[in-house]
VOMARMI-818959 format. One record per residue: residue number from 1; residue in three letters; z, x, y of N, C-alpha, C, CB in turn. Coordinates in nm, 2 decimals, padded with zeros to 4 digits. Glycine has a CB too. Example, Ala and Ser with C-alpha at 12.3 -4.5 7.8 and 13.67 -1.06 7.14 Angstrom:
REM VOMARMI-818959
{1, "ALA", {00.78, 01.32, -00.57}, {00.78, 01.23, -00.45}, {00.78, 01.32, -00.33}, {00.90, 01.13, -00.45}}
{2, "SER", {00.71, 01.28, -00.22}, {00.71, 01.37, -00.11}, {00.79, 01.29, 00.00}, {00.57, 01.41, -00.06}}
END
This chain:
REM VOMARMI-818959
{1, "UNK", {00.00, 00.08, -00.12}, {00.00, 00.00, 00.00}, {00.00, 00.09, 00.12}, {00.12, -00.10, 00.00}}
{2, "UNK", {-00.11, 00.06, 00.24}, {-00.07, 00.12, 00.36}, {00.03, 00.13, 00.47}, {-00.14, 00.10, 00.39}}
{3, "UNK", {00.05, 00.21, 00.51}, {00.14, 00.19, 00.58}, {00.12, 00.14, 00.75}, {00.20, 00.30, 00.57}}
{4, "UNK", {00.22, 00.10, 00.84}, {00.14, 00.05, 00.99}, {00.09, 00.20, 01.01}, {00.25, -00.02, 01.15}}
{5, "UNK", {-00.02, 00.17, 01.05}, {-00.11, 00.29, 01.12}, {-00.08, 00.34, 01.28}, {-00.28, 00.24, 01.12}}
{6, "UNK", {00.02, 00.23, 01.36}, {00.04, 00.30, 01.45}, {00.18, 00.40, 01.39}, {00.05, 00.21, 01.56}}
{7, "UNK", {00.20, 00.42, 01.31}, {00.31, 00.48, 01.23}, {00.23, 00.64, 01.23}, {00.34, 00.40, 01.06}}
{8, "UNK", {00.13, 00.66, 01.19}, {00.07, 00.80, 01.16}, {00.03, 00.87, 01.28}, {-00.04, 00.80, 01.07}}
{9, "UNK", {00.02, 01.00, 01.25}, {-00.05, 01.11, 01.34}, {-00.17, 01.10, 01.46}, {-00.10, 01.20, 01.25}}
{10, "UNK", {-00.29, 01.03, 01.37}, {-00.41, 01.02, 01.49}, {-00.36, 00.90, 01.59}, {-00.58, 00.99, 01.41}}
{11, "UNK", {-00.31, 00.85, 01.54}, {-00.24, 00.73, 01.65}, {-00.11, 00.84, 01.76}, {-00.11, 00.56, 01.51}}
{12, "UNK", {00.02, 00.89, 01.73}, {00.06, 00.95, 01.78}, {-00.01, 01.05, 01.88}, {00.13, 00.97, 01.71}}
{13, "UNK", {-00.13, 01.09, 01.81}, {-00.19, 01.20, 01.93}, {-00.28, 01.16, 02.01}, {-00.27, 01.32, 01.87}}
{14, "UNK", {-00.32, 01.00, 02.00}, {-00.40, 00.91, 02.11}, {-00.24, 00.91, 02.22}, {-00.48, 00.71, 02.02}}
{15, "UNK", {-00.14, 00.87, 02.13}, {-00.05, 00.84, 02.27}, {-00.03, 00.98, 02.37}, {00.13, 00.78, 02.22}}
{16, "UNK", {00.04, 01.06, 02.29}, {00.05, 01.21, 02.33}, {-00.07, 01.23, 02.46}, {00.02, 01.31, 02.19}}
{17, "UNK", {-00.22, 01.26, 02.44}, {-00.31, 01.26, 02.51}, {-00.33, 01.16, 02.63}, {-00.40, 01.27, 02.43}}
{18, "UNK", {-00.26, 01.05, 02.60}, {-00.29, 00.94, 02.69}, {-00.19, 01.00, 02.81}, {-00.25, 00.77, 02.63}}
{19, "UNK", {-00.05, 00.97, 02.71}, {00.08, 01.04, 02.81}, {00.03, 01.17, 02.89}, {00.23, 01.11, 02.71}}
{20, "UNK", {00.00, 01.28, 02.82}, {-00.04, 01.39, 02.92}, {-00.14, 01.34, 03.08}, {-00.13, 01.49, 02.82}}
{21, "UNK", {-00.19, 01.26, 03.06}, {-00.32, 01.23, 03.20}, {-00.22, 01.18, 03.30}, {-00.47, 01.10, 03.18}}
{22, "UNK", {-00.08, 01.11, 03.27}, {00.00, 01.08, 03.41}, {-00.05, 00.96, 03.49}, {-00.01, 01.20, 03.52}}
{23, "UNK", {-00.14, 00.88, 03.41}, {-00.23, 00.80, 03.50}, {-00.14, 00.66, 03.51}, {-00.39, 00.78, 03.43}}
{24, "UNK", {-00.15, 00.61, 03.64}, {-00.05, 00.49, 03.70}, {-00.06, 00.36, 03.54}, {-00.14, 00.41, 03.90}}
{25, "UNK", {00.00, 00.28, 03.58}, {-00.04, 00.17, 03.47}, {-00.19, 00.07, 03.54}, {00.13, 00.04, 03.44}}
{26, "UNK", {-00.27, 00.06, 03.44}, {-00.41, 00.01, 03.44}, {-00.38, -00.12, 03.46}, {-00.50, 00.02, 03.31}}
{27, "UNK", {-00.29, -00.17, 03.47}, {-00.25, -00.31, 03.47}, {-00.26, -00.38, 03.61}, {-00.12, -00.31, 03.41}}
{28, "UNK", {-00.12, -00.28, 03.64}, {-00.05, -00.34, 03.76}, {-00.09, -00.21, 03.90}, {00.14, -00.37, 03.71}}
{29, "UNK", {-00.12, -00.12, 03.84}, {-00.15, -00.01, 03.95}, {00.01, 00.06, 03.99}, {-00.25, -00.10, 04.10}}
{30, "UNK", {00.13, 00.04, 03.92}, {00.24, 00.10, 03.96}, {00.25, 00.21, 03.87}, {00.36, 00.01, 03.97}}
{31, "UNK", {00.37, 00.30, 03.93}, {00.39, 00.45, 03.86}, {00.46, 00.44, 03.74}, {00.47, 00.55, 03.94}}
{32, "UNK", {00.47, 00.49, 03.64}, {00.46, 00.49, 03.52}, {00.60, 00.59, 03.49}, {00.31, 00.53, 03.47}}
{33, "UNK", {00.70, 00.50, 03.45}, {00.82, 00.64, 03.39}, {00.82, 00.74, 03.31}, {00.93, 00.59, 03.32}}
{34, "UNK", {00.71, 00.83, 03.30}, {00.68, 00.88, 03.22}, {00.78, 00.97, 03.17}, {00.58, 00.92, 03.24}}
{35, "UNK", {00.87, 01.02, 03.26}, {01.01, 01.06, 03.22}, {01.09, 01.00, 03.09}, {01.08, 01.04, 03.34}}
{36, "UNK", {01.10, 00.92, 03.09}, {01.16, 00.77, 02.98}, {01.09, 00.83, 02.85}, {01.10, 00.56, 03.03}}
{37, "UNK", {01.19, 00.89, 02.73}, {01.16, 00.92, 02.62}, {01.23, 00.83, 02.51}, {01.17, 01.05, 02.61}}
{38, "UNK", {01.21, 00.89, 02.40}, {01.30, 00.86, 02.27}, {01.31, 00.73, 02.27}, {01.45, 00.91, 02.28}}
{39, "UNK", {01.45, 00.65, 02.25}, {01.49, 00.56, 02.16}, {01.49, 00.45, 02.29}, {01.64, 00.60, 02.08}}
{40, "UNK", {01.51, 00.50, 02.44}, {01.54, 00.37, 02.55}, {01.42, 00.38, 02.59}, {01.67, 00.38, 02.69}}
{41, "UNK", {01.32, 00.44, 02.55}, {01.17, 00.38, 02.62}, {01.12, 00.29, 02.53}, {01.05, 00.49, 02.65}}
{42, "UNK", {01.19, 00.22, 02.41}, {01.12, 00.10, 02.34}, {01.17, -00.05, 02.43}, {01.17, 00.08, 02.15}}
{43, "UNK", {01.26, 00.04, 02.53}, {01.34, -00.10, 02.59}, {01.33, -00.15, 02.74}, {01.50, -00.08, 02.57}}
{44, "UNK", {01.26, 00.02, 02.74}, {01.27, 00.02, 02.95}, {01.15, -00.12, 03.01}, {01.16, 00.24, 03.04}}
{45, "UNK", {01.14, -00.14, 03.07}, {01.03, -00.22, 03.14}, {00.91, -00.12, 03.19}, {01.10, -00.30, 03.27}}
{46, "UNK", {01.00, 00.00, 03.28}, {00.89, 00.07, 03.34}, {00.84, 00.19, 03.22}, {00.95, 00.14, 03.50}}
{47, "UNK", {00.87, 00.18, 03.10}, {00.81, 00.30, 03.05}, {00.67, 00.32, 03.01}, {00.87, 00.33, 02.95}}
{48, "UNK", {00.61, 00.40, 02.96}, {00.50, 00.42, 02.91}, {00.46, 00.36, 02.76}, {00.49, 00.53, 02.92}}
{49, "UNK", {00.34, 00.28, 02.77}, {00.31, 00.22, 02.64}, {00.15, 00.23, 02.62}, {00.37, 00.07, 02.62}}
{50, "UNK", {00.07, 00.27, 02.47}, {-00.05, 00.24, 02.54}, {-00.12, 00.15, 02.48}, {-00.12, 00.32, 02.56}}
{51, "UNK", {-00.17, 00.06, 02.60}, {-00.23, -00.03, 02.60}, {-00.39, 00.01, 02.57}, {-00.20, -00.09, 02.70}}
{52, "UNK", {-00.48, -00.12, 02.54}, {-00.63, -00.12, 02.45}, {-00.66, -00.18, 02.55}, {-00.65, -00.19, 02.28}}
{53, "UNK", {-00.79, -00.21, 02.62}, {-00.83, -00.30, 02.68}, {-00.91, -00.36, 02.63}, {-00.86, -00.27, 02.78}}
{54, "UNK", {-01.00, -00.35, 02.52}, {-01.00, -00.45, 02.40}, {-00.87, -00.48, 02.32}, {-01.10, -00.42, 02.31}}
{55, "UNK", {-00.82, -00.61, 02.29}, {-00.70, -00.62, 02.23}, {-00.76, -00.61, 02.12}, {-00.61, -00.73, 02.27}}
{56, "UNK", {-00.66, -00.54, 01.99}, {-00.67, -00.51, 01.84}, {-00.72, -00.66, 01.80}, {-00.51, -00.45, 01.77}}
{57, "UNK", {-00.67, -00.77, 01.84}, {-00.70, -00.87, 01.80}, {-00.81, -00.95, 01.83}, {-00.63, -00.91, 01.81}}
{58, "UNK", {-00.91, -00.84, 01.93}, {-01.01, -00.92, 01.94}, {-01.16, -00.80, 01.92}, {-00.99, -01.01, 02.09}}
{59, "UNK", {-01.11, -00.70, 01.79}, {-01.18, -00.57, 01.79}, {-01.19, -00.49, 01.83}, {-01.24, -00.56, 01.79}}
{60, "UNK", {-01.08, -00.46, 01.93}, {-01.05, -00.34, 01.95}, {-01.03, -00.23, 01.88}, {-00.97, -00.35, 01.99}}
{61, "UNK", {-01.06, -00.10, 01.89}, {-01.06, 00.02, 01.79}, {-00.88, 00.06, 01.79}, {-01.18, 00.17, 01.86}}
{62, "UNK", {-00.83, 00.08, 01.73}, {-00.70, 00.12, 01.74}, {-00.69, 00.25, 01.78}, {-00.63, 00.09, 01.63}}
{63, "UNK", {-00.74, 00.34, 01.75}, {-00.78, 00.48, 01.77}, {-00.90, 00.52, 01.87}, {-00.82, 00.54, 01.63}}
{64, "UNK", {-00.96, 00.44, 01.90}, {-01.11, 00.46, 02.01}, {-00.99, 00.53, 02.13}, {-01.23, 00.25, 02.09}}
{65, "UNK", {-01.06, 00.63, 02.17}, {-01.02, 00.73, 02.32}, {-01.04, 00.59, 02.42}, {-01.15, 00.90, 02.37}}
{66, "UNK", {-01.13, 00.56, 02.39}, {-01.27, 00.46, 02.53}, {-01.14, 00.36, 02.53}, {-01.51, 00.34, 02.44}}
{67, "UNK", {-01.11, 00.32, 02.47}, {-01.00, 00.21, 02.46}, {-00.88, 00.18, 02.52}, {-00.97, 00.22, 02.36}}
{68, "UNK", {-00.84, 00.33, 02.48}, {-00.65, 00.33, 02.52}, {-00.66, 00.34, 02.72}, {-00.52, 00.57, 02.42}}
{69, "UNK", {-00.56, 00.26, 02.73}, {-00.48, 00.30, 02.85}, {-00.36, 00.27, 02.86}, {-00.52, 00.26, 02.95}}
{70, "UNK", {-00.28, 00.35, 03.00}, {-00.15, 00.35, 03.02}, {-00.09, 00.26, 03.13}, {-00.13, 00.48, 03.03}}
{71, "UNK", {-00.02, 00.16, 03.04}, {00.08, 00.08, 03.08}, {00.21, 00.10, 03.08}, {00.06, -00.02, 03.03}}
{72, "UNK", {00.26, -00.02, 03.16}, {00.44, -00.04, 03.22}, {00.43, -00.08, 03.02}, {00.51, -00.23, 03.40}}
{73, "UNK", {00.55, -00.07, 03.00}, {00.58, -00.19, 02.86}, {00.61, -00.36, 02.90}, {00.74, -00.15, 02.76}}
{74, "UNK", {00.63, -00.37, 03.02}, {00.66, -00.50, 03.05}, {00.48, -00.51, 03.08}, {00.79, -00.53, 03.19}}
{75, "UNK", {00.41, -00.50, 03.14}, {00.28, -00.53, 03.19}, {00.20, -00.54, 03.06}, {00.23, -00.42, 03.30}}
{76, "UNK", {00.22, -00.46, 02.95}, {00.14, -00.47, 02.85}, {00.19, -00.61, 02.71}, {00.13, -00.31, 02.80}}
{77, "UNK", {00.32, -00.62, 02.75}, {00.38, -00.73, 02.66}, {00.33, -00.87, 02.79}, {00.60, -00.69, 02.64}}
{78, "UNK", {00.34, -00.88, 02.89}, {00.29, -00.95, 02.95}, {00.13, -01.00, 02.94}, {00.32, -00.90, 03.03}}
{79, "UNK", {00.07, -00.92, 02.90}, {-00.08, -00.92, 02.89}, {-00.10, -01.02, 02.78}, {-00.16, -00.78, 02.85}}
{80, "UNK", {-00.08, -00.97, 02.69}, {-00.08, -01.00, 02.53}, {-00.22, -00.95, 02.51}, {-00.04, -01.18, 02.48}}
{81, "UNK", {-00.28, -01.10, 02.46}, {-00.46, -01.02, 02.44}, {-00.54, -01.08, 02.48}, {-00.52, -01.00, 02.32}}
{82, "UNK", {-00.52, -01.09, 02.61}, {-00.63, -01.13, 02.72}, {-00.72, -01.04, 02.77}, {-00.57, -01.18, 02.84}}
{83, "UNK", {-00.82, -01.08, 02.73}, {-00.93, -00.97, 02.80}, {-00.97, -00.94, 02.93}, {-01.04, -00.99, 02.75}}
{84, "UNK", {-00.90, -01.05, 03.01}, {-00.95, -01.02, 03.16}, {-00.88, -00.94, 03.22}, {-00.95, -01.12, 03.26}}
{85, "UNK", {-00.90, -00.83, 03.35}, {-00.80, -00.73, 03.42}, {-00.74, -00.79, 03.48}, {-00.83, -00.64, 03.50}}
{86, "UNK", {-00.75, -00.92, 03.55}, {-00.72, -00.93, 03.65}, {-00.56, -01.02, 03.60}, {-00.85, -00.98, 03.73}}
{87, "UNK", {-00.46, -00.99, 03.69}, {-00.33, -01.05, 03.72}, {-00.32, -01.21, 03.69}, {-00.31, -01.03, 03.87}}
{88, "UNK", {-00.19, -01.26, 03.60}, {-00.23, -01.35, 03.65}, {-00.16, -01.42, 03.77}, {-00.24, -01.41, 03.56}}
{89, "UNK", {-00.24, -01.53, 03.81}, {-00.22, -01.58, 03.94}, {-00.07, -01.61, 03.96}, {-00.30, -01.71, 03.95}}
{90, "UNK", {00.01, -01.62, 04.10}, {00.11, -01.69, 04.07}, {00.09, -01.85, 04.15}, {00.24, -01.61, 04.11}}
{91, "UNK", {00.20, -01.95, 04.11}, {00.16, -02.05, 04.18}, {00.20, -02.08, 04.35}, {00.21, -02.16, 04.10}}
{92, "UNK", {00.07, -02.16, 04.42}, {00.17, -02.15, 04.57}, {00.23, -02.29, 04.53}, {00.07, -02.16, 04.75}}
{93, "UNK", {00.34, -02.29, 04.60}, {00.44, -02.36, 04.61}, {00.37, -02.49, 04.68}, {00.57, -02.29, 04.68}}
{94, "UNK", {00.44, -02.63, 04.64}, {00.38, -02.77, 04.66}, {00.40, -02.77, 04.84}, {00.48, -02.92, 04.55}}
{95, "UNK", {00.53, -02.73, 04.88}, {00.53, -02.72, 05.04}, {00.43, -02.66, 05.11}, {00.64, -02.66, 05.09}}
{96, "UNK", {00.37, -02.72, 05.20}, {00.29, -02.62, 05.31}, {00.27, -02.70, 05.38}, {00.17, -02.54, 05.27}}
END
């Protein structure tokens, strides 16, 4: 039986290589904790996670370079697997 494949090496060295470029989150355009390691970056909001901009679930390569980018963990749990960039809206309020 296989194991999760984000579990192995060529997956860890897509993150590694992603982490090294320092690049803001693709998401939201804010700075990225890249400081935040180990065990409290599965929990931080602002840490580093990487995100697919094809989602795995809609054929995304799990390993494609073309693919990965670097997100907040809150901005990429937010996404889920929506393929559009763009934000979503918030609502204006019924007063005006």
């Amino acid at each position: 039986m296989a194991g999760n494949p984000r579990n192995g090496r060529p997956y860890r060295r897509l993150c590694a290589q992603q982490r090294a470029l320092g690049l803001p989150c693709w998401w939201c355009g804010g700075e990225i904790a890249y400081w935040i390691t180990g065990p409290e970056a599965g929990k931080h909001p602002l840490a580093f996670t990487l995100d697919h901009a094809t989602p795995l679930s809609r054929g995304g390569g799990l390993l494609d370079p073309a693919n990965a980018r670097s997100a907040h963990r809150r901005c990429n749990s937010a996404r889920g697997n929506r393929t559009t960039t763009a934000q979503p809206q918030t609502r204006a309020s019924r007063r005006w």
